[in-house]
N, C-alpha and C positions, 0 to 999 in steps of 0.2 A: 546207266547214269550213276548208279551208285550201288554197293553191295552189300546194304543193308538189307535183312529180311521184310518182305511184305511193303518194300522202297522201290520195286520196281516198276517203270511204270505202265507195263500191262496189267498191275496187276491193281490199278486206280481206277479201271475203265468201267461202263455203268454193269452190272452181273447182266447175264442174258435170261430170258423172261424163257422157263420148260413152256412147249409148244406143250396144246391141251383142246380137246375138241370146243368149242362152244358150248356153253351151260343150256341146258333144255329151256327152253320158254310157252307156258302155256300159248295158245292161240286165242284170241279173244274175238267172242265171234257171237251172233244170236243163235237161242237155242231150237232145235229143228221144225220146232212145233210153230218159230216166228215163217220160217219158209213154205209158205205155202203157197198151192200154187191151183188148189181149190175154189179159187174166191168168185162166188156168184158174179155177172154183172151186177144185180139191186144192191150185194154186199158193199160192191165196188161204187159205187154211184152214190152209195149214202155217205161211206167214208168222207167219198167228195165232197161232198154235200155240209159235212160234218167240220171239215178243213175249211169251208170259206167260211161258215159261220161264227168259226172261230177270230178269222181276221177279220171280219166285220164287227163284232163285238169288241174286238180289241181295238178298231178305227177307232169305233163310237168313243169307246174310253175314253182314249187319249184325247178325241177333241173334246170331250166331257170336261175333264181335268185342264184341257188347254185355255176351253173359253170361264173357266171358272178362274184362274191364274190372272187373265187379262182384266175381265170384271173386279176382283179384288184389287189387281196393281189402281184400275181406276178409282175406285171406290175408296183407298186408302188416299191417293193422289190428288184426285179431281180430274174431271176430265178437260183436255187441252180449252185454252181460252177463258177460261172460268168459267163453264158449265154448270159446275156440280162443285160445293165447298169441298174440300178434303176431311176427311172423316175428323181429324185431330183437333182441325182448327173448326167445326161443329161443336166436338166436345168439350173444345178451352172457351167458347161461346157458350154453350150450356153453363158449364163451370160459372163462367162469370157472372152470369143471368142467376144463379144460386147463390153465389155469393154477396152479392147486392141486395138482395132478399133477404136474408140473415143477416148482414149488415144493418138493413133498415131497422127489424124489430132489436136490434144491440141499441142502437143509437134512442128508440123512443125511450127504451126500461131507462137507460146508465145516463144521458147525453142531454135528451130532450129538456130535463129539467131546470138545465143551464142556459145552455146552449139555442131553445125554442126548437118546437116541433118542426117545423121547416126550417133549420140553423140560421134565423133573422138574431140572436141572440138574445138576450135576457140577464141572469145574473154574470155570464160568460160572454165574449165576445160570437160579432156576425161570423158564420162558420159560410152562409153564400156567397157570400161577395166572391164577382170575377175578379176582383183585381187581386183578393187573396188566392184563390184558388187556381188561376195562371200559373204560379211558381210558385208562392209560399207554404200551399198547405200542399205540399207534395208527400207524398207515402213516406218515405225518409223521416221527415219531420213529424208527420202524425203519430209514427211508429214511436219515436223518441219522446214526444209528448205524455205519449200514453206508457211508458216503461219508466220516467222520471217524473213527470207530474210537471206543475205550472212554473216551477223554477228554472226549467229549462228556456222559456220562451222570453221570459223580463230578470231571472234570476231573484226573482222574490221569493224567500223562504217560506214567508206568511199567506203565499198564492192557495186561492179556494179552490183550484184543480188541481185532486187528488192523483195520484200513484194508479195508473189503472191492471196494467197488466200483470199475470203472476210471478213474473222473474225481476220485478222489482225490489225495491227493500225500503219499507215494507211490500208484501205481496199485496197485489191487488186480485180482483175478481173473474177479468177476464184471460182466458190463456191466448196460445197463439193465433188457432182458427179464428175465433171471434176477433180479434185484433183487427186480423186480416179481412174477413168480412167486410168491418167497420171503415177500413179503410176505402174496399172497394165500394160502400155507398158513397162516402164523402168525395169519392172522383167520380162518379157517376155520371156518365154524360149527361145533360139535359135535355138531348135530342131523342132518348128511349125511354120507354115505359114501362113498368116494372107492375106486376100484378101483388100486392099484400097479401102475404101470408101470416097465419095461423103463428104465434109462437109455440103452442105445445103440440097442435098436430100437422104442422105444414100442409096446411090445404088454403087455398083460397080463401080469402076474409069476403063473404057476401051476406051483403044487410038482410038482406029478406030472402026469402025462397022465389030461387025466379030470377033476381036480380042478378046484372051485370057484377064481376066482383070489383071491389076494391083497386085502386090501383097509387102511384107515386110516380113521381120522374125525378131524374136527377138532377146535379145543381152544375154541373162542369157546361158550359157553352162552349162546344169547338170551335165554333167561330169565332171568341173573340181574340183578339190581339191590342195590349196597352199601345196606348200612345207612343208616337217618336219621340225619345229624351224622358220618355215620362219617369220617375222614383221608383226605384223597386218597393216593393211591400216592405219596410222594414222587419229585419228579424223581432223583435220583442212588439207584437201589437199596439200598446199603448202610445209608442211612441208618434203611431201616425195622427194625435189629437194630441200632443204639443205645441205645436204652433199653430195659432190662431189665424181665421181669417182678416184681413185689413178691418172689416167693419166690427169686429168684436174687441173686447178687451176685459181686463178682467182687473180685481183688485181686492184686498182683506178685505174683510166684510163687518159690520157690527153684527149685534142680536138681531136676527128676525121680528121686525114691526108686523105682531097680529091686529089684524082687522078689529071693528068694531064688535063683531059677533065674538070673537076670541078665536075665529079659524083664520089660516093666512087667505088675505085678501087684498084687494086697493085699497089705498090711501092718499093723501096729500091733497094739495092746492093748484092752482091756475098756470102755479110754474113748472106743475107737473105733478108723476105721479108713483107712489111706490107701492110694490107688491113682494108678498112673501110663497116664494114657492118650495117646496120638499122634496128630495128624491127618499124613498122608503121602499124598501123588500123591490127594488127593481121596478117601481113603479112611481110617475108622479101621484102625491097627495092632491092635487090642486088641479083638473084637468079642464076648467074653465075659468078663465081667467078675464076681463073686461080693464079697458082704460079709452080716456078720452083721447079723440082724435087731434094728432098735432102735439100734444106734449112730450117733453119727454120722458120715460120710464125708464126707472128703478128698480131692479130686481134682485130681493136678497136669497140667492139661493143656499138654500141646505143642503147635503149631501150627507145623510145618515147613513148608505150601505159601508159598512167599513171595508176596506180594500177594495172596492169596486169604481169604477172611475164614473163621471157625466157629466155632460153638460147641457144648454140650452141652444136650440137651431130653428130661428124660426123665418117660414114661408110662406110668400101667399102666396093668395090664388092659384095663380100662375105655374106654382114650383119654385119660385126662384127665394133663394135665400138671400134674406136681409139683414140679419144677423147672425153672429156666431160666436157662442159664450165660451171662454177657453174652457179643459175641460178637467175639474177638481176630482183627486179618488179622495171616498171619506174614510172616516170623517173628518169636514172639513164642511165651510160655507166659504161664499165669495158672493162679489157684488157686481151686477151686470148693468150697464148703464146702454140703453137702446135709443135712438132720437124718436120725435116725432113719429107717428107713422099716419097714414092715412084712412079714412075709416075702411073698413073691411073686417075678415075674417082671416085669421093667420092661424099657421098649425103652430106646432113648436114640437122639437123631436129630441130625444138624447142621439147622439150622434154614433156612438158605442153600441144603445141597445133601442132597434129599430121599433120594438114595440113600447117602449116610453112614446107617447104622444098624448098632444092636450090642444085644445084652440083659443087663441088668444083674439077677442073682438072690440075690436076698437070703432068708436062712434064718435057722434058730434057733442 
């Protein structure tokens, strides 16, 4: 093809591989002492002997390890139908049951003081009520509550609930756990019961030796559900005692008329009758109050807590409300004009803070 050197083309083809014997390769084999050909039958027979006890120990094993795989898959799981709870959902059930408990004693130190030992309220609004705790005092909002303080709920700068938690500004005293706690008491079902613990050493709170210990329930009732069409809770508290009921009304008020003793008391004539009552430190001054039957009353209320709201709801017998004084923050007075009533015995309540109560008895 061509006459160039080392161009041709026998001389492209692959080299040919020098023939060469086989490379030696050991034999790999047992050493002669394994070939024996001596072996007793008893030798023989144990071996045996020796080989199944081997896979019997190794059955056992395996089903050892097998039935221990399936008892854990259950045991993590539950077993089918709901049997046995799942280990996870025991533990976020413990958890919870712990958390509620540490919540409680958060809420007696920091809360109670406002708020009332069982959240009926006090200087602070009702913290039971279902119709707040349905939707309003949902975690979200408590959480935010208690990281801004009382401005967040009415936007009152001058609000007497404080700043609680520490990532506030300013910091407050509680961190997150406790937050959290506190929260999970104030959803607490009311359908579980909760044993009181210890604040320094978490143990059972028991009066006596002997005694059953302590215990609380929560305030959430699963069962309920508002009314069809009913108002949602308004976001800023206060505003759901704005508007009065038809039988109440309200109006400025002059100076509180003291009694003849110099404490507020009744007064007036045949055309009726007037009385001086006080709201003070979350409490009525005046919790017996007397007027004649049939006239009608006069009520000059005071209102000395500053920034605190109230007003006058008064009930007989019955439960049923017959009046309802709009409701003044102080300070601040107003004047409550009530008809006639009939002789009896009537409560009268702040409508804000359930432990305000006083009885109002009217005769002939």
């Amino acid at each position: 093809m061509t006459d160039q050197p080392g161009r041709q083309p026998e001389e492209r083809l692959p080299a040919t591989r020098p023939t060469s014997a086989p490379a030696p390769a050991s034999r790999f084999s047992a050493p002669p002492s394994a070939h024996r050909h001596d072996l007793s039958p008893e030798r023989a027979a144990r071996i045996v002997r020796q080989s199944a006890n081997a896979r019997l120990v190794g059955f056992l094993a395996v089903t050892i390890v097998a039935l221990f795989v399936i008892g854990y898959y259950f045991y993590e799981l539950g077993l089918p139908g709901g049997l046995t709870t799942p280990r996870l959902d025991a533990a976020a059930a413990d958890q919870q049951v712990t958390a509620v408990q540490r919540g409680y004693n958060v809420f007696q130190a920091n809360c109670a003081q406002c708020h009332g030992v069982n959240g009926e309220g006090g200087k602070g609004p009702i913290l039971n009520d279902q119709v707040k705790l349905y939707a309003h005092l949902n975690p979200d909002y408590i959480r935010n509550m208690l990281t801004v303080g009382g401005r967040y709920a009415c936007g009152n700068a001058n609000s007497i609930m404080p700043i609680w938690a520490n990532t506030g500004n300013p910091p407050g005293p509680l961190n997150y756990i406790q937050i959290n706690d506190l929260i999970a008491f104030i959803r607490a079902s009311k359908a579980n019961t909760y044993v009181k613990l210890d604040p320094n050493l978490f143990e059972p709170v028991i009066p006596t030796p002997g005694a059953t210990p302590e215990t609380f329930t929560g305030w959430v009732d699963p069962n309920y559900t508002p009314a069809p069409g009913a108002t949602p809770y308004p976001a800023c508290w206060q505003d759901s005692f704005k508007t009065p009921a038809p039988s109440g009304g309200a109006s400025p008020a002059p100076s509180p008329s003291p009694g003849a003793s110099g404490q507020p008391g009744p007064s007036g004539g045949a055309s009726g009758v007037t009385i001086s009552e006080t709201a003070q430190n979350v409490q009525f001054q005046n919790t017996e109050l007397t007027a004649p039957a049939g006239a009608p009353i006069t009520i000059n209320f005071d209102n000395q807590d500053a920034g605190i709201p109230h007003n006058m709801v008064f009930k007989n017998d019955a439960g049923t409300v017959v009046f309802t004084g709009d409701l003044i923050t102080g300070v601040a007075q107003t004047v409550y004009s009530l008809p006639g009533l009939q002789p009896g015995s009537y409560t009268f309540v702040c409508a804000v803070h359930s432990n305000m109560t006083g009885t109002l008895k009217v005769g002939n």
